[in-house]
MIKOLRO-744670 format. One record per residue: residue in three letters; residue number from 1; x, y, z of N, C-alpha, C in turn. Coordinates in Angstrom, 3 decimals, decimal comma. Layout:
REM residues N
SITE residu num     n.c1     n.c2     n.c3    ca.c1    ca.c2    ca.c3     c.c1     c.c2     c.c3
SITE    ALA NUM        X        Y        Z        X        Y        Z        X        Y        Z
...
END
This chain:
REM residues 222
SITE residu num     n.c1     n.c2     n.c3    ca.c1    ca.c2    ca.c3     c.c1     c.c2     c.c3
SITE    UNK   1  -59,386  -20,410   15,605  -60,589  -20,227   14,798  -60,836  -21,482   13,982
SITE    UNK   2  -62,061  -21,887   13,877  -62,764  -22,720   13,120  -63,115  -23,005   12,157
SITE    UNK   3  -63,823  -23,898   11,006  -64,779  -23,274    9,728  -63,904  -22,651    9,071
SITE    UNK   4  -64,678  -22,093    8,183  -64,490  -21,242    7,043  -63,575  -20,112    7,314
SITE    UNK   5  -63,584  -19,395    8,309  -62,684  -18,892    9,042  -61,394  -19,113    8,961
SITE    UNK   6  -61,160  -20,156    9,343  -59,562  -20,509    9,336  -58,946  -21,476    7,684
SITE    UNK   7  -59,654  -21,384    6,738  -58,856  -21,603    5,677  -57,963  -20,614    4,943
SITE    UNK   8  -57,394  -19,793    5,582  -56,201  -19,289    5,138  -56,000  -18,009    6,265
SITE    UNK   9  -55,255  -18,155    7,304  -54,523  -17,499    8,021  -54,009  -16,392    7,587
SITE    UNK  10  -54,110  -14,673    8,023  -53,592  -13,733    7,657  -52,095  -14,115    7,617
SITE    UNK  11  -51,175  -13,268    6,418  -49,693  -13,714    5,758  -49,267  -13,262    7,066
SITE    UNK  12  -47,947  -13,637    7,207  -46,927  -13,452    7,825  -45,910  -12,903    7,035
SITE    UNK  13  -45,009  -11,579    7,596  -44,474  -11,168    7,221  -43,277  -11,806    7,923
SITE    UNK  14  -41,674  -12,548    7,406  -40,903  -13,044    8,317  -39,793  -12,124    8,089
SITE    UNK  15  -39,524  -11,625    7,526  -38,683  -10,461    6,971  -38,049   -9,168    7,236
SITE    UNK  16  -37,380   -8,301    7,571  -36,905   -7,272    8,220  -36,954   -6,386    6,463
SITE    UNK  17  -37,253   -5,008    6,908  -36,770   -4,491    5,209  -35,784   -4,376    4,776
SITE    UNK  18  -34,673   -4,376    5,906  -33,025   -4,402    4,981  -32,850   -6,020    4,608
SITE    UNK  19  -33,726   -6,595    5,190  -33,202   -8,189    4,745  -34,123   -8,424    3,639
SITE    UNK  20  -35,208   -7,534    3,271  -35,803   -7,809    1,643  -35,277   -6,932    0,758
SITE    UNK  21  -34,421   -5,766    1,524  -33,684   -5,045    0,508  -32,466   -5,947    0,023
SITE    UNK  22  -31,558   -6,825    0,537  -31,329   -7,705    0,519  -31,581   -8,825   -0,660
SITE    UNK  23  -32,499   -9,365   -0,385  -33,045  -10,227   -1,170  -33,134   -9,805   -2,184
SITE    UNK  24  -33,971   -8,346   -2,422  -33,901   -7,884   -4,018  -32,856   -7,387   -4,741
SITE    UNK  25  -31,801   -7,271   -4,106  -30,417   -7,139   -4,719  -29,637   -8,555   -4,809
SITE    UNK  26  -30,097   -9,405   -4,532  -29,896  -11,067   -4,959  -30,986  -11,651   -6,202
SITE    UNK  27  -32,243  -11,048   -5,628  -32,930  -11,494   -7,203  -31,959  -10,452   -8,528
SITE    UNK  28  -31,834   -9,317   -7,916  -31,359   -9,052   -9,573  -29,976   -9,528   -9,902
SITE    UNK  29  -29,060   -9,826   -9,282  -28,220  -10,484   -9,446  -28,287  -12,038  -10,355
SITE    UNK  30  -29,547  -12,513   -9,357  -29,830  -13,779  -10,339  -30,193  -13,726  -11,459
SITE    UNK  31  -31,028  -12,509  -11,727  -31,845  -12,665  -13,066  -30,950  -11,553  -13,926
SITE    UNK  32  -29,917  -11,021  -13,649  -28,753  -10,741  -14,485  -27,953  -11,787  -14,900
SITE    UNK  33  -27,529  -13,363  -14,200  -26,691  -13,772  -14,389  -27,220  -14,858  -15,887
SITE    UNK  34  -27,968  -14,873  -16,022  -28,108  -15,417  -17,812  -27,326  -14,333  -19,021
SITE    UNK  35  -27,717  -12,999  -18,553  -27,162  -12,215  -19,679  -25,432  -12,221  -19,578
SITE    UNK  36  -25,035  -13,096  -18,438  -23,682  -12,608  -18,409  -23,116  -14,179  -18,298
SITE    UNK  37  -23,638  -14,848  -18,487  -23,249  -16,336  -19,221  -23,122  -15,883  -20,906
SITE    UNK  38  -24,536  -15,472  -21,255  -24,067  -15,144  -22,644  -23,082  -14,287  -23,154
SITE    UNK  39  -22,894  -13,591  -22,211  -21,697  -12,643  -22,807  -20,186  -13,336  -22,536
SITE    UNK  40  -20,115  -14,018  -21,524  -19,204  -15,222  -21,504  -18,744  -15,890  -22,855
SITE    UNK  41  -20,532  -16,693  -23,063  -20,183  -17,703  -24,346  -19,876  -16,608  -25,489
SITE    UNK  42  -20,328  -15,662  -25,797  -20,113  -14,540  -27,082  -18,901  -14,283  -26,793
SITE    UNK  43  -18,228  -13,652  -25,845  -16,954  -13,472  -25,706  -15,877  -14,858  -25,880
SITE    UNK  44  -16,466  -15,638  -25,420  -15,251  -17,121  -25,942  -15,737  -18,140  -27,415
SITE    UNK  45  -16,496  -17,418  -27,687  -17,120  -17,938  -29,198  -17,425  -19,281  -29,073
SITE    UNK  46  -18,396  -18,983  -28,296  -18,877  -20,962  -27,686  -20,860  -20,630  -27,586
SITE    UNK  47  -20,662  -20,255  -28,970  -22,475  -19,717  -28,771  -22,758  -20,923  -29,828
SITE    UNK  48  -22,166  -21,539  -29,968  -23,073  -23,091  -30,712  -22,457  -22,723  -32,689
SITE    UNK  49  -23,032  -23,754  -33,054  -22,753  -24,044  -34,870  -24,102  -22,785  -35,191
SITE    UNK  50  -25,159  -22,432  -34,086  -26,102  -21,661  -35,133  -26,299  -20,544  -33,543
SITE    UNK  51  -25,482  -19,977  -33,712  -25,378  -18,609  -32,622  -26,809  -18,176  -32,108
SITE    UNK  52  -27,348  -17,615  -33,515  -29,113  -16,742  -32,787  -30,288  -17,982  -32,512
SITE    UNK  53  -29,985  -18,839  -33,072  -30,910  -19,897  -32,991  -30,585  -20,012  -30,795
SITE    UNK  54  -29,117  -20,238  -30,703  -28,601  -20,257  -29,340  -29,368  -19,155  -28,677
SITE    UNK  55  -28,945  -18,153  -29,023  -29,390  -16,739  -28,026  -30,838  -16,506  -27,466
SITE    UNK  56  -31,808  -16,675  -29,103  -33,238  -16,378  -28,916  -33,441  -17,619  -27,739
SITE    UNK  57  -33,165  -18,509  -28,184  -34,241  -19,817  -26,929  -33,321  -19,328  -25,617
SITE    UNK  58  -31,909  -19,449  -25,335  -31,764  -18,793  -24,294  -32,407  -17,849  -23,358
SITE    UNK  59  -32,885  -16,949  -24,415  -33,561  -15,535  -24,155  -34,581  -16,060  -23,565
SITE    UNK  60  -35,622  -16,768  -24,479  -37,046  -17,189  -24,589  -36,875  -18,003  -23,373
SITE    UNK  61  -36,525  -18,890  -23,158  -36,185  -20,172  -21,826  -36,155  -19,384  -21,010
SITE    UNK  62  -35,073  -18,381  -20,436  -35,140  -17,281  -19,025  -36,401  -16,457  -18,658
SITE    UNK  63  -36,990  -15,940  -19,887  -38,390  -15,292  -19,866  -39,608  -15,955  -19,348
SITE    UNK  64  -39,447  -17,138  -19,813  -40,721  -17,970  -19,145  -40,397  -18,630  -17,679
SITE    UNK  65  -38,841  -18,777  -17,750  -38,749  -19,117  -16,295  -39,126  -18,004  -15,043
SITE    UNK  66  -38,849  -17,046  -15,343  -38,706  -15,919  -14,504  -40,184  -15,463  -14,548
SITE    UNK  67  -41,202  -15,358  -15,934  -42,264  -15,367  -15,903  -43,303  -16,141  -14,239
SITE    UNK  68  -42,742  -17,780  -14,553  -43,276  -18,326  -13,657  -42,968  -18,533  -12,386
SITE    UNK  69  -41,272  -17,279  -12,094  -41,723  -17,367  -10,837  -42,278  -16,247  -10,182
SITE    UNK  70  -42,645  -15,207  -11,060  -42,789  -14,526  -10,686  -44,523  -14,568   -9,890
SITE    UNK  71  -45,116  -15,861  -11,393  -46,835  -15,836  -11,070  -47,043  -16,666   -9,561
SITE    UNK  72  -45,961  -17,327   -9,339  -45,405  -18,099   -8,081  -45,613  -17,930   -6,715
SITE    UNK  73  -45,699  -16,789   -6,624  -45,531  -16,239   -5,131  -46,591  -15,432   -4,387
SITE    UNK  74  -47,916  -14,817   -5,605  -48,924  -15,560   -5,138  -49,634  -16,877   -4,599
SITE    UNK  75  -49,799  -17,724   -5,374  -50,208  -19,053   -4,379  -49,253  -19,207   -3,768
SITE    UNK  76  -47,944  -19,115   -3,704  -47,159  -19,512   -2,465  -47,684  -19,087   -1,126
SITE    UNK  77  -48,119  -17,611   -1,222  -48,824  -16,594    0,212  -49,849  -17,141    0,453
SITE    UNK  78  -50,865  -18,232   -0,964  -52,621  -18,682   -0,114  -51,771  -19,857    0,610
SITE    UNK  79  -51,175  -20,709   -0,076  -51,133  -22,139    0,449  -50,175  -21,821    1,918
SITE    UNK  80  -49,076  -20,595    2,332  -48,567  -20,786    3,528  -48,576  -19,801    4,373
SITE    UNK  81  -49,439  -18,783    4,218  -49,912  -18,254    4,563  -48,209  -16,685    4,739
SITE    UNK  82  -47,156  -16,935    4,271  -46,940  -16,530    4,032  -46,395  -15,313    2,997
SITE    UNK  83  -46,000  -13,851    3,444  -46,373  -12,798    2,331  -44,978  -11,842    2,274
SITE    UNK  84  -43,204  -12,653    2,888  -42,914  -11,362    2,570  -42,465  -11,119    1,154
SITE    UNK  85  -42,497  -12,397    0,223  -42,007  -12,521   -0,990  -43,170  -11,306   -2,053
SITE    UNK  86  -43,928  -11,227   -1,164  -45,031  -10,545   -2,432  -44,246   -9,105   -2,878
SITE    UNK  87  -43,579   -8,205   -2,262  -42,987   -7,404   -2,890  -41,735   -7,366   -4,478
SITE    UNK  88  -41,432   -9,178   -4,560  -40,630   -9,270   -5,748  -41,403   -9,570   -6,354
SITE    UNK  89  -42,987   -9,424   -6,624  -43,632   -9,727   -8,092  -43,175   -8,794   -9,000
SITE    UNK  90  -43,145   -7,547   -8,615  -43,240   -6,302   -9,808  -41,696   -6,673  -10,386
SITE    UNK  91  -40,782   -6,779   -9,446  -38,946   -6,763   -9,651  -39,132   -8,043  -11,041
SITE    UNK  92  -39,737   -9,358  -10,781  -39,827  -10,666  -11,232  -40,810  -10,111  -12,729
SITE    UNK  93  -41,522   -9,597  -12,416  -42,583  -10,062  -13,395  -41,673   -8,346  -14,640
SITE    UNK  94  -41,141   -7,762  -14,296  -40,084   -6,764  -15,336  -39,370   -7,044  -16,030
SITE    UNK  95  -38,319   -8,219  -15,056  -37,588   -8,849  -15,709  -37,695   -9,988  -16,066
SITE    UNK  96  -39,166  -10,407  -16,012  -39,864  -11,402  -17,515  -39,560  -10,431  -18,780
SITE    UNK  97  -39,901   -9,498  -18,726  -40,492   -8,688  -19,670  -39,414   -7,922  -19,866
SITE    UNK  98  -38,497   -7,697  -19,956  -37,087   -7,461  -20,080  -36,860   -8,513  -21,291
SITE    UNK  99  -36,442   -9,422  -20,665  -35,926  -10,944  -21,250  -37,016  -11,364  -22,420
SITE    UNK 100  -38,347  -11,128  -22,509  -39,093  -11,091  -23,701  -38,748  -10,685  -24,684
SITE    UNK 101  -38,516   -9,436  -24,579  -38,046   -8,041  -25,431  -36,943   -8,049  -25,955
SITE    UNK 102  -35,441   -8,710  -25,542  -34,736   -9,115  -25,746  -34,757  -10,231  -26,546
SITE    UNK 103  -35,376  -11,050  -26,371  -36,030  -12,510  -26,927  -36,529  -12,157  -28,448
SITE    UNK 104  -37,313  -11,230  -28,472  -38,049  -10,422  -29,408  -37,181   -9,711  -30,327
SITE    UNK 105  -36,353   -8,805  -29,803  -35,366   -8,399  -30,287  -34,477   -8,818  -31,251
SITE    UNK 106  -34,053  -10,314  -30,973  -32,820  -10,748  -31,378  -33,549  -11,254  -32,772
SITE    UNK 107  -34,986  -11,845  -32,508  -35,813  -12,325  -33,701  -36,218  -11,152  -34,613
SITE    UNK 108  -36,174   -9,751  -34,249  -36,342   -8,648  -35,076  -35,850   -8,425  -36,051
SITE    UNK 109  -34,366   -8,071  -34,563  -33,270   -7,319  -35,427  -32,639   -8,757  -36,008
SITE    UNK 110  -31,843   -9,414  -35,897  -30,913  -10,765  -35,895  -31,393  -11,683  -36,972
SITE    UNK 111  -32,284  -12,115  -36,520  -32,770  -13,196  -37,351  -33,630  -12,756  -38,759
SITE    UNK 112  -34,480  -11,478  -38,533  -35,316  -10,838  -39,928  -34,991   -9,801  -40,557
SITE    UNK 113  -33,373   -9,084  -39,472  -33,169   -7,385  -40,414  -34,249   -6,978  -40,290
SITE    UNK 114  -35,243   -6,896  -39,371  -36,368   -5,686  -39,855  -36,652   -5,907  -41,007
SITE    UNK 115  -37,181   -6,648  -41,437  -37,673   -7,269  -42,622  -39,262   -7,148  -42,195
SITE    UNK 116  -40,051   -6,387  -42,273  -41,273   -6,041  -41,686  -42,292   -7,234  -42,298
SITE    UNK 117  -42,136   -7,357  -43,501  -42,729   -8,025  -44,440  -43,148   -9,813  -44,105
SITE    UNK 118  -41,647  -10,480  -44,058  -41,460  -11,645  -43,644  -42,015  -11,538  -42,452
SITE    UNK 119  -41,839  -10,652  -41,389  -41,975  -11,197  -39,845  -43,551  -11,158  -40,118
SITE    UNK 120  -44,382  -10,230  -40,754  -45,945  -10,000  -40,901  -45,974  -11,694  -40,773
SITE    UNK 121  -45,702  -11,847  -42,568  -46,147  -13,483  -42,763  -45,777  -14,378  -41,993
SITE    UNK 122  -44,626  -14,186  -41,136  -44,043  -15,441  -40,040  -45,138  -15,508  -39,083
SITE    UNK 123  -45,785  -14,271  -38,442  -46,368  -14,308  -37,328  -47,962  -15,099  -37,863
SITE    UNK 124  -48,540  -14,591  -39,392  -49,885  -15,624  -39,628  -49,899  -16,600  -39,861
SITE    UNK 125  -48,564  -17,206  -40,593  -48,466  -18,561  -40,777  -47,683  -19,418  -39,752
SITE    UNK 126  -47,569  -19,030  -39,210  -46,790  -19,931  -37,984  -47,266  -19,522  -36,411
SITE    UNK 127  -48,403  -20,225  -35,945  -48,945  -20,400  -34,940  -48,049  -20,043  -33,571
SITE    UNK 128  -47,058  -20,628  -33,682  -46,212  -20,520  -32,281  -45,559  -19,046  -31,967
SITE    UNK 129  -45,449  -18,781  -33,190  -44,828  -17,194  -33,731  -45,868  -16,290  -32,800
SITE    UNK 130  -47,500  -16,711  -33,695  -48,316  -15,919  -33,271  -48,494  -15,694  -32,077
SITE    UNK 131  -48,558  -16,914  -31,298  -48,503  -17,070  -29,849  -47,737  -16,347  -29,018
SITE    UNK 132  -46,581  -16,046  -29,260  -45,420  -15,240  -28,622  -45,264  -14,050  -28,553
SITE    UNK 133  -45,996  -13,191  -29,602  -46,315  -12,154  -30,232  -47,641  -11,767  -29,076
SITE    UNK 134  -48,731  -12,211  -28,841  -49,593  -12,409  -28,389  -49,575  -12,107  -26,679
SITE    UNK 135  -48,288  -13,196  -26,533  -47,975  -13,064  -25,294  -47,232  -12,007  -24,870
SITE    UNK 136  -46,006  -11,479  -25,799  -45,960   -9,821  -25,303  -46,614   -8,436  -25,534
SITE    UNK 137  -47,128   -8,539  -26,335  -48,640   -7,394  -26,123  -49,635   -7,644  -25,063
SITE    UNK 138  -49,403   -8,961  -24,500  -50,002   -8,752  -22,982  -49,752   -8,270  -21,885
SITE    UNK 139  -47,970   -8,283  -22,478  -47,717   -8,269  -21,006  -46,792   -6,648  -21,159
SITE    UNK 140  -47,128   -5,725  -22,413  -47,184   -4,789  -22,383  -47,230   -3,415  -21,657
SITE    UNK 141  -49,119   -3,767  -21,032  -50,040   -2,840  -20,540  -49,393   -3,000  -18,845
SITE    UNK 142  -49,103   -4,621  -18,684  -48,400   -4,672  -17,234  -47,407   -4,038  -17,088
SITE    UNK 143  -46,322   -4,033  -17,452  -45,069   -3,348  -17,612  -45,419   -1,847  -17,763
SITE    UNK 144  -46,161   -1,368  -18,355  -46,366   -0,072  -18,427  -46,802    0,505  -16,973
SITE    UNK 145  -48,064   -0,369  -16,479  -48,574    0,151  -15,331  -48,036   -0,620  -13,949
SITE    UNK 146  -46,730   -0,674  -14,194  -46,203   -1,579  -13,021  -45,463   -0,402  -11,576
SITE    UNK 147  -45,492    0,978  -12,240  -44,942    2,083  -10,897  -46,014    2,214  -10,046
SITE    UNK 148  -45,642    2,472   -8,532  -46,263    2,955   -7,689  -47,508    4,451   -7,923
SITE    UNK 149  -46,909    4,771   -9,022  -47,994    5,528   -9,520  -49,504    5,328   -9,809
SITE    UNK 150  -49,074    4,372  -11,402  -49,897    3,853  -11,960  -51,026    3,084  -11,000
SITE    UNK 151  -50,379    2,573  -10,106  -50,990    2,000   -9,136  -52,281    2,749   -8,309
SITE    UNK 152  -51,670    4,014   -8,292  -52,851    5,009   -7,501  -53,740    5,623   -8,358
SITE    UNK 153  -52,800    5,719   -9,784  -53,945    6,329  -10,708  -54,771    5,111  -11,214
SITE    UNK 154  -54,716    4,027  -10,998  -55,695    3,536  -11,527  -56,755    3,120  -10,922
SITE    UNK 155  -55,953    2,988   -9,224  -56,763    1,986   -8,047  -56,665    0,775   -7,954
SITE    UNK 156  -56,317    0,485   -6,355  -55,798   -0,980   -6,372  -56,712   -1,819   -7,043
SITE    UNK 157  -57,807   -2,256   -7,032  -58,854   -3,323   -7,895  -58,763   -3,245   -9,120
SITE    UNK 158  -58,620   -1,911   -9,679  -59,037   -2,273  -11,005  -57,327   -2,533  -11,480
SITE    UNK 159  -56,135   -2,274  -10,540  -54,809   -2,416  -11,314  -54,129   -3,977  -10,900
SITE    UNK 160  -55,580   -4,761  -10,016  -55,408   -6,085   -9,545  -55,664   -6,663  -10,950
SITE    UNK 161  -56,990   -6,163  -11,126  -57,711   -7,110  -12,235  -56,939   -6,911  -13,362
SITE    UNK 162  -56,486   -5,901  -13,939  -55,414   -5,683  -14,950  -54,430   -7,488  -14,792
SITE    UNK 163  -53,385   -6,654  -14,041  -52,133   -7,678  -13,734  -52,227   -8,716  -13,842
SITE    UNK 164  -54,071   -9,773  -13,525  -54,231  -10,998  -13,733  -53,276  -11,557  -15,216
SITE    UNK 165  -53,905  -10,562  -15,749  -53,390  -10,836  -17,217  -52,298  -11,697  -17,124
SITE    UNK 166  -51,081  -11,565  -16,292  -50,164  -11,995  -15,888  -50,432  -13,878  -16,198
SITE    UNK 167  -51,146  -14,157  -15,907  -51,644  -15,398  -16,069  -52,162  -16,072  -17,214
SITE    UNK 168  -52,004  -14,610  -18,162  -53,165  -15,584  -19,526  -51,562  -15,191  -20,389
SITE    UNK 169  -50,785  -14,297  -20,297  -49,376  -14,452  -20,506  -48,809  -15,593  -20,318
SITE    UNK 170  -48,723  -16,004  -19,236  -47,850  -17,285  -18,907  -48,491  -18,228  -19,947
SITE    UNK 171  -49,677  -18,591  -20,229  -51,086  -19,296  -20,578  -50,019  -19,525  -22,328
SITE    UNK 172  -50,306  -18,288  -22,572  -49,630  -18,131  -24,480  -48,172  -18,418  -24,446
SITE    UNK 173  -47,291  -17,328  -22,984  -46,013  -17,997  -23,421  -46,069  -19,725  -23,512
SITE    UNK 174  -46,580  -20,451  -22,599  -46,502  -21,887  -22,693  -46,592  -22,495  -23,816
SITE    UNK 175  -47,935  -22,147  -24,559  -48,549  -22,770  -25,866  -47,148  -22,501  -26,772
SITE    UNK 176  -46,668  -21,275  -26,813  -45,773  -20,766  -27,925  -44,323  -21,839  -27,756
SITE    UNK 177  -43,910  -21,865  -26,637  -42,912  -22,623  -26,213  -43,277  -24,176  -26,671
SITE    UNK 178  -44,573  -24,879  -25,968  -45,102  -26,487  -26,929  -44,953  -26,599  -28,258
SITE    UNK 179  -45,258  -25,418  -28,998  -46,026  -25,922  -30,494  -44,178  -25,249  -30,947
SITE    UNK 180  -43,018  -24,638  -30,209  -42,020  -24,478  -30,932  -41,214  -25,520  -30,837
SITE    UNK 181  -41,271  -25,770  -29,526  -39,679  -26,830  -29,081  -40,020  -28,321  -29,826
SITE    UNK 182  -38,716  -28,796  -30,042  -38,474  -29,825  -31,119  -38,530  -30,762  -30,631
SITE    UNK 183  -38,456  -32,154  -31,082  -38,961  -33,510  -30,442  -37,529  -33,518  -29,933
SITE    UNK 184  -37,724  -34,584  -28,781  -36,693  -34,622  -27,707  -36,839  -33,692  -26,644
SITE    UNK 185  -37,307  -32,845  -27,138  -37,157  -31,361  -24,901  -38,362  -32,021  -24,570
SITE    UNK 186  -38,325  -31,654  -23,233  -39,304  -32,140  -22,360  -39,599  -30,898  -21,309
SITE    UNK 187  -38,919  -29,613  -21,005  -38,696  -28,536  -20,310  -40,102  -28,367  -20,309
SITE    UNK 188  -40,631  -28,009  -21,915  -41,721  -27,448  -21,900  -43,158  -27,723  -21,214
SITE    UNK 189  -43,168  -29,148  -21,241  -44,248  -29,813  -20,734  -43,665  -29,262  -19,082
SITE    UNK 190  -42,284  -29,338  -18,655  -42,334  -29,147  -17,195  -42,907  -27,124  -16,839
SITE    UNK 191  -43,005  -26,741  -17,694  -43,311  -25,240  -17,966  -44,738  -25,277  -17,849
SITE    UNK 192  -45,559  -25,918  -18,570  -46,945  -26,167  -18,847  -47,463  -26,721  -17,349
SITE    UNK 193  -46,691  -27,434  -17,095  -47,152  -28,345  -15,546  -47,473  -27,407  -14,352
SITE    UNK 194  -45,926  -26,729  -14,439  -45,961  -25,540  -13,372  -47,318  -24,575  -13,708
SITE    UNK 195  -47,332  -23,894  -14,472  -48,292  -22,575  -15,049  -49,466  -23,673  -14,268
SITE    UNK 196  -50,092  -24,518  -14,709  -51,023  -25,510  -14,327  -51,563  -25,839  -12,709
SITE    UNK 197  -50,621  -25,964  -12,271  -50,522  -26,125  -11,034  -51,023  -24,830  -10,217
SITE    UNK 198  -50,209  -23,542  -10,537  -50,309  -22,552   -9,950  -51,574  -21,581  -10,338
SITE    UNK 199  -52,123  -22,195  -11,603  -53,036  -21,683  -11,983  -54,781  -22,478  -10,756
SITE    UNK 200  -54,342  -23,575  -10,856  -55,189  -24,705   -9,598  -55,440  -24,356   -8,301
SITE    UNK 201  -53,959  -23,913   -7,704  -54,024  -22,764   -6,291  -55,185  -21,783   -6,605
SITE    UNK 202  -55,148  -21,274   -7,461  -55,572  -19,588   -7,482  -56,822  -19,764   -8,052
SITE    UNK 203  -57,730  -20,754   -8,567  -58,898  -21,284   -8,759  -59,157  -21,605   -7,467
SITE    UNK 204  -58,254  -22,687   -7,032  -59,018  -23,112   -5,814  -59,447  -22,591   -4,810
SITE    UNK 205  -58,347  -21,694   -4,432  -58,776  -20,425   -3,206  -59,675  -19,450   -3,367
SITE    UNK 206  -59,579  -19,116   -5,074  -61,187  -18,401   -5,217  -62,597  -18,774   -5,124
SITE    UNK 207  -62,514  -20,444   -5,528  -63,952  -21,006   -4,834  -63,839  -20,968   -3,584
SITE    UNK 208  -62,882  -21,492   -3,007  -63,015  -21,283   -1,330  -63,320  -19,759   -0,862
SITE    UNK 209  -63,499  -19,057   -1,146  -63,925  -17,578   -0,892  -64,871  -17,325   -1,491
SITE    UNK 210  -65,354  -17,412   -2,158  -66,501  -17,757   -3,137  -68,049  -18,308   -2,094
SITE    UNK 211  -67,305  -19,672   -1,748  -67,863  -20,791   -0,863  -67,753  -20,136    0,559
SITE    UNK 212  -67,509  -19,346    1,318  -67,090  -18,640    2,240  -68,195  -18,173    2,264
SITE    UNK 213  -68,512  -17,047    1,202  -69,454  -15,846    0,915  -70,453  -16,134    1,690
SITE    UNK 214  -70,822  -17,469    0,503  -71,979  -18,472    0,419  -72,676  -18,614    1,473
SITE    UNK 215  -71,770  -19,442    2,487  -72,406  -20,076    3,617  -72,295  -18,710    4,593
SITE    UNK 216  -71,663  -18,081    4,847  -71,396  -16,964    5,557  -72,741  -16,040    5,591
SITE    UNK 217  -73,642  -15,882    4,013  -74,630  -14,766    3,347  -76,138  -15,233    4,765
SITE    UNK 218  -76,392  -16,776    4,818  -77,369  -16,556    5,677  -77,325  -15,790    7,244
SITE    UNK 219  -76,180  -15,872    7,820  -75,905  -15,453    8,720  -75,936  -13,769    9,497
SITE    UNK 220  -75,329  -13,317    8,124  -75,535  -12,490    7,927  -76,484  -11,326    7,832
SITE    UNK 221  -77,909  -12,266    6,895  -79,132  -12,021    6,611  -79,982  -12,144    8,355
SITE    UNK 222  -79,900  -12,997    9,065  -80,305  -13,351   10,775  -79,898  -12,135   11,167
END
């Protein structure tokens, strides 16, 4: 096939289901093995001169990584036309949101005592705070409606358009991560790059479908 037609080839599935059952018992393995480094360093008392300062960015660093790979594997399926990875978004994009919460947590409980008061004023006067805050009340409503259920009660389109959100998450975690990390890291900008990039795929393939419509509509009309 030709044209407009052939800019993106139906996915390929390369995959057997015991070999993605497989796989998803290796992603969680992976995305367990941060919590069990830390329990390593906590158990050999090698969590640094300022322990929670250690834990939270730990926390925070795994969350956005796992965040982005999770937003990942969409454009991975436009640009290669392959799709069997699309079943670890929901597994990936949980245990973002796991690791948030945790992240969140440690700054709750750990760092403020539930100090309701201070955290109020931390979150208006400190931008990056706000940002982070921001970014998990987004990613909330996803996590909530992430079962096979939710899915039917809501309908695939409108529980597509939801999940985008997924993207304006990544969007705030980034900002929150720039305006926190201290002179000298450079991670972050490589965090910002990625989100960027993958955000470019998923623009781009929507004008190209877009542009599809387009030229496709007179034809149609004949």
């Amino acid at each position: 096939m030709t044209g407009w037609g052939a800019i993106r080839a139906p996915p390929r599935d390369l995959v057997s289901r015991r070999t993605l059952r497989s796989i998803k018992v290796g992603v969680w393995g992976l995305c367990l093995l941060p919590l069990a480094f830390l329990g390593l360093w906590a158990w050999r008392g090698d969590l640094t001169a300022n322990p929670i300062s250690f834990i939270t960015n730990w926390l925070g660093d795994w969350a956005i990584r796992i965040l982005l790979a999770s937003l990942a594997l969409t454009p991975l399926r436009l640009v290669t036309g392959i799709a069997w990875q699309m079943p670890l978004r929901r597994l990936l994009g949980l245990f973002a949101f796991f690791y948030v919460c945790l992240h969140f947590t440690v700054w709750l409980a750990i760092d403020h005592f539930f100090d309701w008061h201070e955290m109020g004023t931390d979150i208006a006067k400190r931008p990056y705070i706000t940002m982070g805050m921001a970014a998990l009340l987004c990613l909330v409503p996803l996590a909530a409606t992430s079962t096979s259920r939710m899915i039917r009660r809501l309908g695939a389109p409108a529980w597509r358009r939801l999940h985008r959100r997924a993207y304006a998450a990544g969007v705030l975690a980034c900002v929150h991560f720039l305006w926190l990390a201290k002179v000298g890291r450079t991670d972050q900008y490589v965090y910002a790059a990625i989100l960027a990039a993958l955000l470019g795929i998923r623009l781009w393939y929507a004008a190209l479908r877009r542009l599809r419509s387009w030229v496709a509509r007179p034809g149609e009309i004949a």
